[in-house]
C-alpha positions, 0 to 999 in steps of 0.5 A: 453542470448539473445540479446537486439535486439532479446528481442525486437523483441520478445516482438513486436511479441508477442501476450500475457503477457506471451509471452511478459515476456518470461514466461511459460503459467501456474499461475505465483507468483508475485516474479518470475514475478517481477525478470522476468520483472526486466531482460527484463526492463534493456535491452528494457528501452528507456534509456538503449536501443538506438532503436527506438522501445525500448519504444513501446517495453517498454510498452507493458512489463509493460502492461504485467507486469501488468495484470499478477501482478493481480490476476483476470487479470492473470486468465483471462489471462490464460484462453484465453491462454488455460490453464484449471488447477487450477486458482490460482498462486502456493503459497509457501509451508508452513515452519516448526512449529517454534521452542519452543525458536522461538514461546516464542521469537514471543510471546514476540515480539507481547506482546511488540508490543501490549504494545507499541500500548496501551501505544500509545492509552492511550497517545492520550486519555490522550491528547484528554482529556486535549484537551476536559478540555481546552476548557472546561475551556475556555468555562466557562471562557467566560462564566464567561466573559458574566455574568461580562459584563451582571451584569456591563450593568445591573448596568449601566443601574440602574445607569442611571435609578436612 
């Protein structure tokens, strides 16, 4: 493996992402970038790294880091390092069919999972719905408030007028 002041010294004189992160000029998933980068970042950190170029260095590697964790920014990336092929990262090959054990076990942990979310949403309709009675309730209290009041002034003012 090369040494600190070897990285650094390559991530300055690089001249794109790829280059910075040492990696090969092709569609890149974001995994294996991640695990490069991880590598890099321990050896060029500011805090790990006495030299004073260590945090230019630093930033360049997140700046990498991040236009190639962006698809549309690794792709444009590619073209202007030349690459001609296919514009998407590679994806992972597809697994095997699930076992017929293993598809009864998925379909009961999904079943739960949408029993749980009704379970959930009829709770907050229930209390929604005491939410919506309470104050129902406070409002024809307050109603019938007003209609006392009303009937006492009415009174009042009979009394006065007799």
């Amino acid at each position: 493996m090369a040494s600190e002041i070897e990285i650094l010294e390559q991530i300055l004189r690089a001249t794109d992402p790829f280059s910075v992160l040492a990696i090969p000029k092709e569609p890149v998933d974001i995994s294996k970038l991640s695990s490069c980068y991880r590598r890099i970042a321990l050896c060029v950190h500011p805090d790990k790294n006495d030299d004073p170029r260590a945090e230019q260095a630093f930033k360049l590697l997140n700046a990498a880091f991040e236009t190639l964790g962006d698809e549309h920014q690794q792709q444009a990336a590619l073209r202007r390092a030349g690459y001609t092929e296919a514009r998407r990262a590679p994806r992972k090959r597809s697994r095997s069919p699930p076992s017929p054990r293993e598809s009864e076990r998925r379909k009961r942990d999904k079943e739960s999972v949408w029993a749980e979310m009704h379970k959930f949403e009829i709770h907050l309709k229930a209390t929604r719905l005491a939410q919506v009675m309470e104050k129902r309730k406070k409002a024809a209290e307050r109603s019938e408030e007003r209609k006392a009041a009303r009937e006492r002034r009415d009174a009042e003012v009979e009394d006065i007028l007799r």
